[in-house]
Biopython code that builds the backbone (N, CA, C, O; Angstrom):
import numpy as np
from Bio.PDB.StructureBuilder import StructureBuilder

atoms = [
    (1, "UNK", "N", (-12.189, -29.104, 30.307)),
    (1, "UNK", "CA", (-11.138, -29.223, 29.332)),
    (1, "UNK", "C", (-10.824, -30.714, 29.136)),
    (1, "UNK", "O", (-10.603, -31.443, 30.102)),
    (2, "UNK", "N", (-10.803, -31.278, 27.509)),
    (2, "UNK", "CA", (-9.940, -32.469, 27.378)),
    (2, "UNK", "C", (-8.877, -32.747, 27.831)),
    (2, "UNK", "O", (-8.094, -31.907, 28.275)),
    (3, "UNK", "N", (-8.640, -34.160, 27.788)),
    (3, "UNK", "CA", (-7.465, -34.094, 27.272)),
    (3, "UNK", "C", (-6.463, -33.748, 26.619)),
    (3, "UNK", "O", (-5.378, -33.255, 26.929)),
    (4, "UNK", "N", (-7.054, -34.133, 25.438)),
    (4, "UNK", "CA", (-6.076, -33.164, 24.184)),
    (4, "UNK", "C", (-6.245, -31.869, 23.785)),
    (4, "UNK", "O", (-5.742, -31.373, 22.777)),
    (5, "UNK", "N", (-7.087, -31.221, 24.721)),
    (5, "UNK", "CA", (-6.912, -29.980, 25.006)),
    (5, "UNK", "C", (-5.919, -29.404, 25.425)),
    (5, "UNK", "O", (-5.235, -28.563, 24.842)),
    (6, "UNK", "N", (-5.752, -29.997, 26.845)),
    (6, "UNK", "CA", (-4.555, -29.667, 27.393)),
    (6, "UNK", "C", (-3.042, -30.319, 27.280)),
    (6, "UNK", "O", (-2.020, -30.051, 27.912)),
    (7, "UNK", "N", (-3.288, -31.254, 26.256)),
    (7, "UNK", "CA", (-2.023, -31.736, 25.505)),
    (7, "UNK", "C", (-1.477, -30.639, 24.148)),
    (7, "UNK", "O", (-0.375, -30.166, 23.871)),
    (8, "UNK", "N", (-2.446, -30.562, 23.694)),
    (8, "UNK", "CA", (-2.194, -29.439, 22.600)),
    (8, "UNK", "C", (-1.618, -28.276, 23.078)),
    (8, "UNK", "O", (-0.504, -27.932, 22.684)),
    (9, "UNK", "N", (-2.410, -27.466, 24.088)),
    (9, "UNK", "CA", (-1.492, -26.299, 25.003)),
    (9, "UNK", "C", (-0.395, -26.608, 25.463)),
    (9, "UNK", "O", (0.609, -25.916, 25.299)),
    (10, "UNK", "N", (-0.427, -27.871, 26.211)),
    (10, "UNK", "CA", (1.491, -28.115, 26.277)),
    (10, "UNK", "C", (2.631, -28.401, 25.424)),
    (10, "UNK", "O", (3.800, -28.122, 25.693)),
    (11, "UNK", "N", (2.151, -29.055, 24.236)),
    (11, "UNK", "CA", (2.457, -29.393, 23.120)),
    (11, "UNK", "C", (3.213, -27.976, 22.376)),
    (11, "UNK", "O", (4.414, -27.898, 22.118)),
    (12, "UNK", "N", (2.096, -26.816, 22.091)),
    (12, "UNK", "CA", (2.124, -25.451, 21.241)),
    (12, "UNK", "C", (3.321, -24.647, 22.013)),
    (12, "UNK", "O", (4.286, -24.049, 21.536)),
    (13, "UNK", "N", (2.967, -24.821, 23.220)),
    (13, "UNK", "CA", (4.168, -24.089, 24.409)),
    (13, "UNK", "C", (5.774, -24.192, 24.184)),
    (13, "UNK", "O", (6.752, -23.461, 24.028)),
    (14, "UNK", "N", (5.349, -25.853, 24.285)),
    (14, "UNK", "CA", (6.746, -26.316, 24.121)),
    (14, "UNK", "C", (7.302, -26.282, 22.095)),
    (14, "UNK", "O", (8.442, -26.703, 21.895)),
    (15, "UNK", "N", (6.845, -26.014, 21.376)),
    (15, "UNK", "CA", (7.328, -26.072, 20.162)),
    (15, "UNK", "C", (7.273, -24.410, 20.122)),
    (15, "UNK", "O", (8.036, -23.944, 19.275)),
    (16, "UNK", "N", (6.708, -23.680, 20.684)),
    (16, "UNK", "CA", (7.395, -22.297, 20.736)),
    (16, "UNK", "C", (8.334, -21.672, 21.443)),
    (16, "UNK", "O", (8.823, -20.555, 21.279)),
    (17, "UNK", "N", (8.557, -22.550, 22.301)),
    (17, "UNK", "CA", (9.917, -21.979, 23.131)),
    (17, "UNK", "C", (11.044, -23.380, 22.133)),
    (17, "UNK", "O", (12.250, -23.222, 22.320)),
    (18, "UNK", "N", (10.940, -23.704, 21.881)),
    (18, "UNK", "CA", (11.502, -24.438, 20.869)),
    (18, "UNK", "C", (12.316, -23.465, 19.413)),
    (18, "UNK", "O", (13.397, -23.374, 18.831)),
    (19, "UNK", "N", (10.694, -22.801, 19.389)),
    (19, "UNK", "CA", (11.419, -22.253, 17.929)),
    (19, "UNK", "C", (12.449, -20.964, 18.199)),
    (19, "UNK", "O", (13.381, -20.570, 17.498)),
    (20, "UNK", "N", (11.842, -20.348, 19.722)),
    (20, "UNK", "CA", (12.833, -19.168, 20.040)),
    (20, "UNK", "C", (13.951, -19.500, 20.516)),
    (20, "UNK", "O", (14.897, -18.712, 20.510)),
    (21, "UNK", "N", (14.051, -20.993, 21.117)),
    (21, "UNK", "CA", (15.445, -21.468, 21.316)),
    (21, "UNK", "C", (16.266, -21.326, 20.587)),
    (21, "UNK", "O", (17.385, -20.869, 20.820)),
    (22, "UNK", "N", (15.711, -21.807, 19.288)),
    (22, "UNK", "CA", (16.617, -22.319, 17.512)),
    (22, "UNK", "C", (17.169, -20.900, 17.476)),
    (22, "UNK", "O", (18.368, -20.652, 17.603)),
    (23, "UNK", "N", (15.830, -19.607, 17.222)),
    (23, "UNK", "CA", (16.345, -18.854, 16.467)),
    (23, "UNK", "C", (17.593, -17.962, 17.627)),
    (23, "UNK", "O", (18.324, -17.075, 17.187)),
    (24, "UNK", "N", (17.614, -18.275, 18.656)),
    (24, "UNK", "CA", (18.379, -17.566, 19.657)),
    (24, "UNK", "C", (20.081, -18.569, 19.314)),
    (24, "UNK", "O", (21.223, -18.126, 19.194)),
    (25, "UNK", "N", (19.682, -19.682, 19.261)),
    (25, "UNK", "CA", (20.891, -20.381, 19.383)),
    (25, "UNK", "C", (22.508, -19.735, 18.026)),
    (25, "UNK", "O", (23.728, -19.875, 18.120)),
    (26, "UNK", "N", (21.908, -19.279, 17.288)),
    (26, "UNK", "CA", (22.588, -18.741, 15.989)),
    (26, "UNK", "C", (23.654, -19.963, 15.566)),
    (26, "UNK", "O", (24.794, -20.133, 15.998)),
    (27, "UNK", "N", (22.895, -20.782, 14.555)),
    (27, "UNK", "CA", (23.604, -21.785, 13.935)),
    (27, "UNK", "C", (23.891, -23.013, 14.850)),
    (27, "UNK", "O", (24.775, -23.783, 14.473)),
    (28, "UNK", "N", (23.257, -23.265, 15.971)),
    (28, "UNK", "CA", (23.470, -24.585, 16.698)),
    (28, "UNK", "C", (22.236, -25.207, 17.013)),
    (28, "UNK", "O", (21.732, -25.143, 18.134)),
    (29, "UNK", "N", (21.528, -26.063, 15.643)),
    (29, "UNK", "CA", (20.095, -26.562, 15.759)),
    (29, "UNK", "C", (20.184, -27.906, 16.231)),
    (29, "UNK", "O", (21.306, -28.409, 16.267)),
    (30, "UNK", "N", (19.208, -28.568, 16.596)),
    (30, "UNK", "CA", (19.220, -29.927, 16.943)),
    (30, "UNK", "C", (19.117, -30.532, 15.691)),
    (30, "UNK", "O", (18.751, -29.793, 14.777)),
    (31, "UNK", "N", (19.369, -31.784, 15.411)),
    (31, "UNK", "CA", (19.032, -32.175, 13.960)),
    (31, "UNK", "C", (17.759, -32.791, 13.804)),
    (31, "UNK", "O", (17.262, -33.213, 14.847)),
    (32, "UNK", "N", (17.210, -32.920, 12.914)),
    (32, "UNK", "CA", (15.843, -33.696, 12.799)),
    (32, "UNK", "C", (15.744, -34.871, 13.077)),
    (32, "UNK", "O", (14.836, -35.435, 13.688)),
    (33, "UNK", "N", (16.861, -35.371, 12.553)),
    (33, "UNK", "CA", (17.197, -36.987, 12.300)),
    (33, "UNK", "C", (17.165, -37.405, 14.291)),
    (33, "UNK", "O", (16.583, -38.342, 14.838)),
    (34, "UNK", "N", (17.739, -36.660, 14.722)),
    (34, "UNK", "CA", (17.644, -36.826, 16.284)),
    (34, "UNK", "C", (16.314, -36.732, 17.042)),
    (34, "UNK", "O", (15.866, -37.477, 17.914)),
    (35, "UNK", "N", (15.614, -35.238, 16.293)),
    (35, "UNK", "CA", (14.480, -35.328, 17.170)),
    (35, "UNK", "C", (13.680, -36.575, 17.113)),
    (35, "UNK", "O", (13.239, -37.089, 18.141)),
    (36, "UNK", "N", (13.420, -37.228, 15.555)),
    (36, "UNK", "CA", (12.715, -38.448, 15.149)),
    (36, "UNK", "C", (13.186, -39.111, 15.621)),
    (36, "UNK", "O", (12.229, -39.769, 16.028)),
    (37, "UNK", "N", (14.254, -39.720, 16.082)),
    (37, "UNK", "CA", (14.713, -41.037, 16.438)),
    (37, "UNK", "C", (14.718, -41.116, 18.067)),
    (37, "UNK", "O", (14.799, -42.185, 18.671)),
    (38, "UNK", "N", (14.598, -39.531, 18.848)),
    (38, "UNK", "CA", (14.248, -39.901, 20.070)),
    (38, "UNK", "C", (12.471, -39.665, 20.472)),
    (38, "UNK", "O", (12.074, -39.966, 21.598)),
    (39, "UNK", "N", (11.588, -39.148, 19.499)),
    (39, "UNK", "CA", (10.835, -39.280, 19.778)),
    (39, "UNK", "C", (9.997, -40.491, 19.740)),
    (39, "UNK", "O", (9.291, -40.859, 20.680)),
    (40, "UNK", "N", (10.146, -41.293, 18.230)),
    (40, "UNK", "CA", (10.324, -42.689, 18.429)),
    (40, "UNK", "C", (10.783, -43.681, 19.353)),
    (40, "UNK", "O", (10.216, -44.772, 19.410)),
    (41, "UNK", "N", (11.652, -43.430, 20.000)),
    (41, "UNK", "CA", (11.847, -44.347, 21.425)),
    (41, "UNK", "C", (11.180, -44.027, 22.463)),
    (41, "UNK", "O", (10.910, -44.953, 23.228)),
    (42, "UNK", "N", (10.752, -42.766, 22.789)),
    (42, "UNK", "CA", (9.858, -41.804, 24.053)),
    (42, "UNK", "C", (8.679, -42.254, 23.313)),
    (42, "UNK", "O", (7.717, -42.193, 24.079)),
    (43, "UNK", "N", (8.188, -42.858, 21.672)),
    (43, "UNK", "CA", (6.965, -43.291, 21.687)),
    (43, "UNK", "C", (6.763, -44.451, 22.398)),
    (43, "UNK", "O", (5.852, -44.578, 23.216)),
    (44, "UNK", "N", (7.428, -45.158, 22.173)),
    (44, "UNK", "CA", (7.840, -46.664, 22.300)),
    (44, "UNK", "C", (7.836, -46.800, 24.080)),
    (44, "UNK", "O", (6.937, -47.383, 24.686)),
    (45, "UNK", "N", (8.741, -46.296, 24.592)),
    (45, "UNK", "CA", (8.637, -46.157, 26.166)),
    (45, "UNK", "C", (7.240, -45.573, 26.706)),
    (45, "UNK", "O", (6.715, -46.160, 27.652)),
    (46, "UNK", "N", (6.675, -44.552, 26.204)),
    (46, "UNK", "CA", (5.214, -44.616, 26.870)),
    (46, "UNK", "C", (4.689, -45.446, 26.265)),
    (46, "UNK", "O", (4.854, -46.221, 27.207)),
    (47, "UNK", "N", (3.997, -46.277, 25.276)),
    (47, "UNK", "CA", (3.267, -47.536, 24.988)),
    (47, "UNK", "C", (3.031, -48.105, 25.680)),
    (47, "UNK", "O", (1.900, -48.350, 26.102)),
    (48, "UNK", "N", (4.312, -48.615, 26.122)),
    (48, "UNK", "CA", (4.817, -49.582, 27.015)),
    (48, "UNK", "C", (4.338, -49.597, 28.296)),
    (48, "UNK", "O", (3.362, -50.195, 28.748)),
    (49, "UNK", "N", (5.586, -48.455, 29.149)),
    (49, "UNK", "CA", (5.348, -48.356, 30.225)),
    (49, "UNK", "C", (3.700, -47.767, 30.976)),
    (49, "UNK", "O", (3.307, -48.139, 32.082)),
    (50, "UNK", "N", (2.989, -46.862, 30.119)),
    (50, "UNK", "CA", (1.759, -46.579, 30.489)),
    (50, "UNK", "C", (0.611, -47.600, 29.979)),
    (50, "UNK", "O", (-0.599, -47.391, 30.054)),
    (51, "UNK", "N", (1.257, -48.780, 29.429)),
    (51, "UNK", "CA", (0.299, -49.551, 29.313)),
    (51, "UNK", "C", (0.500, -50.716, 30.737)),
    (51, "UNK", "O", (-0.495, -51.217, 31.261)),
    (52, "UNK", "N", (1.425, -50.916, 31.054)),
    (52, "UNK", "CA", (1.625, -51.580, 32.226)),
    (52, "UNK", "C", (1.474, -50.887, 33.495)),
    (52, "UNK", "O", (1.375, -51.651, 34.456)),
    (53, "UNK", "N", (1.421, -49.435, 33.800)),
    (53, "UNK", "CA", (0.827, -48.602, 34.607)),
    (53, "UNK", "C", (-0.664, -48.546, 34.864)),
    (53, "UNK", "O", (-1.222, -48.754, 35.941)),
    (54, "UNK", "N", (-1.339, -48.166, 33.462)),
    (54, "UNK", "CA", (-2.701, -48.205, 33.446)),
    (54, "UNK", "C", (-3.218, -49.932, 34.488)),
    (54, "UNK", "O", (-3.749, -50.078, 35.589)),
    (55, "UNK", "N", (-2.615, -51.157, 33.207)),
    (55, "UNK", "CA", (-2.856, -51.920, 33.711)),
    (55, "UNK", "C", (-2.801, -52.614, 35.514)),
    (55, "UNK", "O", (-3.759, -53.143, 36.077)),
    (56, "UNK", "N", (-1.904, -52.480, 35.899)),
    (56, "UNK", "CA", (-1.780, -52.496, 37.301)),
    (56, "UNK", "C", (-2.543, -51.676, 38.366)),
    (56, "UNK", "O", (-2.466, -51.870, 39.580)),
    (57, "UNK", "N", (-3.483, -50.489, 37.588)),
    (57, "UNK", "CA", (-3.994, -49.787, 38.412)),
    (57, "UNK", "C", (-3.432, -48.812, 39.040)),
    (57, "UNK", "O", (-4.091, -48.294, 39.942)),
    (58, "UNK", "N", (-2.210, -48.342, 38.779)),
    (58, "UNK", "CA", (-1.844, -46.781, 39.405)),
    (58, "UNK", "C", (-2.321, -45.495, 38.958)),
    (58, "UNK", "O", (-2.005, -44.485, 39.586)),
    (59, "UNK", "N", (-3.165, -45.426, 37.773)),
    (59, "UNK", "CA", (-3.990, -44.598, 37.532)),
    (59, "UNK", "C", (-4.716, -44.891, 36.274)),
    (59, "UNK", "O", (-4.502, -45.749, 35.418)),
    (60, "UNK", "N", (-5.948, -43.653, 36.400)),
    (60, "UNK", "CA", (-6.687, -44.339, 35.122)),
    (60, "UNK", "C", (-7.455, -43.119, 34.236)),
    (60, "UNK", "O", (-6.859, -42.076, 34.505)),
    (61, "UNK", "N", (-8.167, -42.948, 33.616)),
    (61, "UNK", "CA", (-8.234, -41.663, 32.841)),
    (61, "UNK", "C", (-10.064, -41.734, 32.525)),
    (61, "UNK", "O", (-10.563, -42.799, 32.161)),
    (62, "UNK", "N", (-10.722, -40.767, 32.674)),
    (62, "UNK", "CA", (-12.047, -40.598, 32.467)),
    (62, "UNK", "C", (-12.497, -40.620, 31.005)),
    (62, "UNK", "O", (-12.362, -39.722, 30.174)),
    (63, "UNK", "N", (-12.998, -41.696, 30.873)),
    (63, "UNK", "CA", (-13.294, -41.975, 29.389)),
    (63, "UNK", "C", (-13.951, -40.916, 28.963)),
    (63, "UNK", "O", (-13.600, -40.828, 27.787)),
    (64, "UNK", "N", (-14.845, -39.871, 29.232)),
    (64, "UNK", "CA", (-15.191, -38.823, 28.467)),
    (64, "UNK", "C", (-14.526, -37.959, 28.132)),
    (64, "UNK", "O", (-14.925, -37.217, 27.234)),
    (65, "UNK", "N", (-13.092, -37.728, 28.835)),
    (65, "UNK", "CA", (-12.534, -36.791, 28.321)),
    (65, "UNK", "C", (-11.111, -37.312, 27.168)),
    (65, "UNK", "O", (-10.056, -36.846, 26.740)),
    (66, "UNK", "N", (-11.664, -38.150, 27.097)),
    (66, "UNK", "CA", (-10.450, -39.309, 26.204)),
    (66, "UNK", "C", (-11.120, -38.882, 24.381)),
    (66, "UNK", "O", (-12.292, -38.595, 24.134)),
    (67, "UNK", "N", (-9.925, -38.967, 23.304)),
    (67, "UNK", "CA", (-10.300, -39.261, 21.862)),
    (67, "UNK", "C", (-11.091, -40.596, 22.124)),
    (67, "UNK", "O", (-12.313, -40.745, 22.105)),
    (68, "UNK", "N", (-10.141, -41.505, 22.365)),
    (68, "UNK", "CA", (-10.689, -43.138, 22.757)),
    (68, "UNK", "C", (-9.683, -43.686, 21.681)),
    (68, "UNK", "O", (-10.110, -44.636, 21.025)),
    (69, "UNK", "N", (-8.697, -43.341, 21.458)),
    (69, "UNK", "CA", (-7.818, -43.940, 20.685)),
    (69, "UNK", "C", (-6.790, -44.319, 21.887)),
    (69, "UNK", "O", (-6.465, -43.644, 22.864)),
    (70, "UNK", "N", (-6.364, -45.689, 21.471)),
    (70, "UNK", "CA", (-5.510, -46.133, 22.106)),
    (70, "UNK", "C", (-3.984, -47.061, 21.596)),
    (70, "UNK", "O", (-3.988, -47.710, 20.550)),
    (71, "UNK", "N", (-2.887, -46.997, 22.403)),
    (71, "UNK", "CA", (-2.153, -47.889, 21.525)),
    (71, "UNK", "C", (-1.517, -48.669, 22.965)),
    (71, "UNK", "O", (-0.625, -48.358, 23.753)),
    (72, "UNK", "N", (-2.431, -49.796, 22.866)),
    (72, "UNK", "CA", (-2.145, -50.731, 24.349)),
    (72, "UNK", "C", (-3.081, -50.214, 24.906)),
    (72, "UNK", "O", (-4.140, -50.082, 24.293)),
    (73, "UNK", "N", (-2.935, -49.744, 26.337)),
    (73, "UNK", "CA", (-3.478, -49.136, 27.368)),
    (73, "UNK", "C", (-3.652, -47.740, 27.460)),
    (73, "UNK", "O", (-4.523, -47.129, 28.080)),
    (74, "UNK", "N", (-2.280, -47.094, 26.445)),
    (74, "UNK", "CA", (-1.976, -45.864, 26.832)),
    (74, "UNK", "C", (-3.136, -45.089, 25.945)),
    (74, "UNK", "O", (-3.502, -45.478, 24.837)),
    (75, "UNK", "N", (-3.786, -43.613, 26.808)),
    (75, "UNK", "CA", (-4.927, -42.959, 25.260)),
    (75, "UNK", "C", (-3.555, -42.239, 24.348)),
    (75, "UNK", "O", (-2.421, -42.047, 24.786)),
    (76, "UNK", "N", (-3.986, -41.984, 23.212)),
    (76, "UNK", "CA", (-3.168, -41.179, 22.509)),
    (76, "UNK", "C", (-3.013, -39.620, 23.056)),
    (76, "UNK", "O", (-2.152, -39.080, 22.362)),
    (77, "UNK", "N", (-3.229, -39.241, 23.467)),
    (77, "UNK", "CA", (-3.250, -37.852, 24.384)),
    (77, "UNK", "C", (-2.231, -38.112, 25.472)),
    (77, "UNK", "O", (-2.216, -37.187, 26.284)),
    (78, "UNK", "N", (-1.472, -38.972, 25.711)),
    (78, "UNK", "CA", (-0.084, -39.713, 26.535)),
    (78, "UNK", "C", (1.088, -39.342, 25.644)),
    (78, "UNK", "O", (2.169, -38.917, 26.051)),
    (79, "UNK", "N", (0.789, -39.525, 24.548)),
    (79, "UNK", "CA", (1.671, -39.226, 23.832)),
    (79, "UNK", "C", (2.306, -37.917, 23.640)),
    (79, "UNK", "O", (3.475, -37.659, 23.352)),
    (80, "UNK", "N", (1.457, -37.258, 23.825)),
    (80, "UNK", "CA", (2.101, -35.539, 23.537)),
    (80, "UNK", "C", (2.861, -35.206, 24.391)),
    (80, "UNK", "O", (3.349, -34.093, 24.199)),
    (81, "UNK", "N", (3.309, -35.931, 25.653)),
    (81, "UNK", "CA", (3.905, -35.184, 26.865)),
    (81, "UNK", "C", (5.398, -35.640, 26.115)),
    (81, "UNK", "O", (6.186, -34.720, 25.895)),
    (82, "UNK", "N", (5.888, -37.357, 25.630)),
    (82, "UNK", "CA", (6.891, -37.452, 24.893)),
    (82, "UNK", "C", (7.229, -36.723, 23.712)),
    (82, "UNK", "O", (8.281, -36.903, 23.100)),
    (83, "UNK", "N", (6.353, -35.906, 23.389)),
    (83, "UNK", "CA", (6.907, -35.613, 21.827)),
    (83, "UNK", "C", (6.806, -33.891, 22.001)),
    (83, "UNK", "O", (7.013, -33.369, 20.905)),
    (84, "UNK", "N", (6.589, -33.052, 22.899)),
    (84, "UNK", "CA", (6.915, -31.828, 23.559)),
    (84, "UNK", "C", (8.161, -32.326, 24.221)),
    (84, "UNK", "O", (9.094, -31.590, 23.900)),
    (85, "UNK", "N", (8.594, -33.426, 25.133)),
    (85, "UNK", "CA", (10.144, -33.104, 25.237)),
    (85, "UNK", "C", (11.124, -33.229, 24.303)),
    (85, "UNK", "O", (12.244, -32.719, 24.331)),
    (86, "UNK", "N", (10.390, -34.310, 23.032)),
    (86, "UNK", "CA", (11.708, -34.432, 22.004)),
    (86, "UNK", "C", (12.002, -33.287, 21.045)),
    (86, "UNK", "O", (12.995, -33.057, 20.356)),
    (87, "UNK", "N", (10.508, -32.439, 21.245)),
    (87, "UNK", "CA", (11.137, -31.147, 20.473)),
    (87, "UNK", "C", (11.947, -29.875, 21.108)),
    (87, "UNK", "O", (12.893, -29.221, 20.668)),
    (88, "UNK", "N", (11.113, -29.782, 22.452)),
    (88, "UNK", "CA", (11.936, -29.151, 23.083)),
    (88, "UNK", "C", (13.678, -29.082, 23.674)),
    (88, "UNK", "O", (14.433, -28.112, 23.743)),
    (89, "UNK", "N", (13.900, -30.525, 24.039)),
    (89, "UNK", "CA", (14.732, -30.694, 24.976)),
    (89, "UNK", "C", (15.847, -30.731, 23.713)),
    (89, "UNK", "O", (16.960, -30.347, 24.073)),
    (90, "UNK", "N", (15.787, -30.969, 22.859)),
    (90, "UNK", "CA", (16.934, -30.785, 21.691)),
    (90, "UNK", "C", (17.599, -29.492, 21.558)),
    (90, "UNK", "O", (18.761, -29.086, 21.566)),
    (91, "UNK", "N", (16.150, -28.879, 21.401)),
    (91, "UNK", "CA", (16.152, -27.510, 21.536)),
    (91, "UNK", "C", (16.808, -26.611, 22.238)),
    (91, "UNK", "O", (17.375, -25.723, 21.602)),
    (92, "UNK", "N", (16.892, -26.614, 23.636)),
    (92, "UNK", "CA", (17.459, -26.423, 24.843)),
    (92, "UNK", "C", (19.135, -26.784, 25.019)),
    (92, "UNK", "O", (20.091, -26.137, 25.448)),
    (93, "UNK", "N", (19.005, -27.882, 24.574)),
    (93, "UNK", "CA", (20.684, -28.548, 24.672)),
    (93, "UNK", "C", (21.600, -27.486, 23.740)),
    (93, "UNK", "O", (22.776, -27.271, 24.032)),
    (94, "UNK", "N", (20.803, -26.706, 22.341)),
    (94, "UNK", "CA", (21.555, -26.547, 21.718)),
    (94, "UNK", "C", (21.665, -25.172, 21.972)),
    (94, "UNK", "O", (22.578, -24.526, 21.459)),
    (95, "UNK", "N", (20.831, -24.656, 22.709)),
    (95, "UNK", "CA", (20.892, -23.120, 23.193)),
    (95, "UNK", "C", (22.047, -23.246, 23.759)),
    (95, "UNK", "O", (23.088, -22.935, 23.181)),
    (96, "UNK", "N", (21.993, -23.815, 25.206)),
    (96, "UNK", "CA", (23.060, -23.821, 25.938)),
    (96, "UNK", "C", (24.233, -24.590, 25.241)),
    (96, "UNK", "O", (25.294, -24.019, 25.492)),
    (97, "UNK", "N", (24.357, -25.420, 24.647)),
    (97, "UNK", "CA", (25.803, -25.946, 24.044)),
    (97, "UNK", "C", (26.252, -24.879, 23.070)),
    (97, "UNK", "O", (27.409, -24.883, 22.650)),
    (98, "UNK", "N", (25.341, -23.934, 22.688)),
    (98, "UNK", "CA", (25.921, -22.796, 21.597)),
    (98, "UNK", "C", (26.268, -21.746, 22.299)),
    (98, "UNK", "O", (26.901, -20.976, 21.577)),
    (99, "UNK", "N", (26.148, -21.340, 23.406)),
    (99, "UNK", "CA", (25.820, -20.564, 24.594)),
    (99, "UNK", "C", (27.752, -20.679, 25.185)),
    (99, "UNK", "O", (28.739, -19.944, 25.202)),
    (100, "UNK", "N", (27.473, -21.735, 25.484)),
    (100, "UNK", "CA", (29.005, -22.294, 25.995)),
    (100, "UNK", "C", (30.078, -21.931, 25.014)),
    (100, "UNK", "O", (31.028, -21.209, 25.313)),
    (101, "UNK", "N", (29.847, -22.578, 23.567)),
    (101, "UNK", "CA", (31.280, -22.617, 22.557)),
    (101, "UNK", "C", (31.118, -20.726, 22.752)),
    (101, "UNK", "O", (31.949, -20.091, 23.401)),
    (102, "UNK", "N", (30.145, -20.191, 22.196)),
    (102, "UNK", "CA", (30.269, -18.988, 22.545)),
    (102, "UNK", "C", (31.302, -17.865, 23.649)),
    (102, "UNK", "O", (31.897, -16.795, 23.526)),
    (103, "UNK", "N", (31.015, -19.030, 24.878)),
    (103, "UNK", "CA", (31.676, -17.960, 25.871)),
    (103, "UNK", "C", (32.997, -18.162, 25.596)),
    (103, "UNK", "O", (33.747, -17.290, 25.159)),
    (104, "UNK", "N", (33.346, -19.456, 25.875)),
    (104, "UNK", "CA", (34.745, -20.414, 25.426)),
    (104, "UNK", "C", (35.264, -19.485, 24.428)),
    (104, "UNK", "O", (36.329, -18.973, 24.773)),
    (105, "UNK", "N", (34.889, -19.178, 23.472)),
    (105, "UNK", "CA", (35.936, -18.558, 22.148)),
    (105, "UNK", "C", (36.223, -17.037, 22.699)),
    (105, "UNK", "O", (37.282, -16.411, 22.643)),
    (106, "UNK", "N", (34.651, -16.534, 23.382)),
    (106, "UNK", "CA", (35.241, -14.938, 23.585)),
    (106, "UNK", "C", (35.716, -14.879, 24.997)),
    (106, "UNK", "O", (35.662, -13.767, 25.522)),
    (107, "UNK", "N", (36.345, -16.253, 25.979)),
    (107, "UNK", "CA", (37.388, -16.037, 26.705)),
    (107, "UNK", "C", (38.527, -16.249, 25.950)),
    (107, "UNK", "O", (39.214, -15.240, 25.790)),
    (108, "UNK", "N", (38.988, -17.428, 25.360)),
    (108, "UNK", "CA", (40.134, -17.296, 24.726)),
    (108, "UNK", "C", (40.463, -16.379, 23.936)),
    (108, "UNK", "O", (41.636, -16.307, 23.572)),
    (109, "UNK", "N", (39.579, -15.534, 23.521)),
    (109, "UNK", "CA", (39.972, -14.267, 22.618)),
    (109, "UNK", "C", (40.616, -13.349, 23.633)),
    (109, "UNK", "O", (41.721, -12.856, 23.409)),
    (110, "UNK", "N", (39.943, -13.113, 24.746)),
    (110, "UNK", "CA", (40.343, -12.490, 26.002)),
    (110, "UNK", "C", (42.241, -12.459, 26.254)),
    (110, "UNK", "O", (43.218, -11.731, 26.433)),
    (111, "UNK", "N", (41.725, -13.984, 26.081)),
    (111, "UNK", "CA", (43.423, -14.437, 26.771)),
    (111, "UNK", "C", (44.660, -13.909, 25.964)),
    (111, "UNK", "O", (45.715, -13.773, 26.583)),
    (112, "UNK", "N", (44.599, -13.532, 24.323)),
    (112, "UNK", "CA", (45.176, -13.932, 23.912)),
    (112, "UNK", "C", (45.825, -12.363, 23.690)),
    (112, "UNK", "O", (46.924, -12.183, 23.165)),
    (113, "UNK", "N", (45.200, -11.584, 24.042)),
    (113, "UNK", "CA", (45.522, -9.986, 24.011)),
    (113, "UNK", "C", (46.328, -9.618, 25.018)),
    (113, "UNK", "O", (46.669, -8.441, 25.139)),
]
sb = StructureBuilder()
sb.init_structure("model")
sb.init_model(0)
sb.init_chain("A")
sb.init_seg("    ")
for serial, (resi, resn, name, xyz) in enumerate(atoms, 1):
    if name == "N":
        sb.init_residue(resn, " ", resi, " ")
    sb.init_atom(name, np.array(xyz, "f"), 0.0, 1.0, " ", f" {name:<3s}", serial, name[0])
structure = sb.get_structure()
């Protein structure tokens, strides 16, 4: 198996528990504008940091199983692990933050009887 083999399977995983998050959450989505702007920085932080990793020698990646695209040090197949959490983890926050206002209203409804 590739790389981006097994980036793609983690990738597909995580944008489907993603989408059953959304549709579970009922009206509490992450916004787009958020997912882009943190996946853009989680791009930016692996560049970086896995290019100064690679470089120093704490690990290194078998060029045959590489695209061979690179941005710095890092292969592009680095990238998918940041951009499965920025879809997911939005995702997640809003389950449970919708999850919460949820309980919150049908205790105070509780209370008020």
């Amino acid at each position: 198996m590739t790389y981006i083999e097994l980036a793609a399977w983690f990738v597909g995983a995580a944008a489907v528990i993603a989408i059953l998050l959304s549709l579970l959450s009922r009206g509490h989505r992450p916004h787009a504008g958020a997912i882009a702007l943190t996946a853009a920085v989680l791009f930016l932080l692996t560049a970086v940091f896995d290019t100064v990793m690679i470089a120093t020698g704490l690990f290194h990646y078998s060029a045959g199983h590489l695209l061979g695209i690179h941005v710095g040090l890092a292969p592009l197949e680095d990238f998918a692990y940041p951009l499965a959490g920025a879809v997911l983890l939005p995702a997640l926050w809003a389950f449970v933050h919708g999850r919460r206002r949820r309980g919150l209203r049908t205790s105070g409804e509780e209370g008020e009887g």
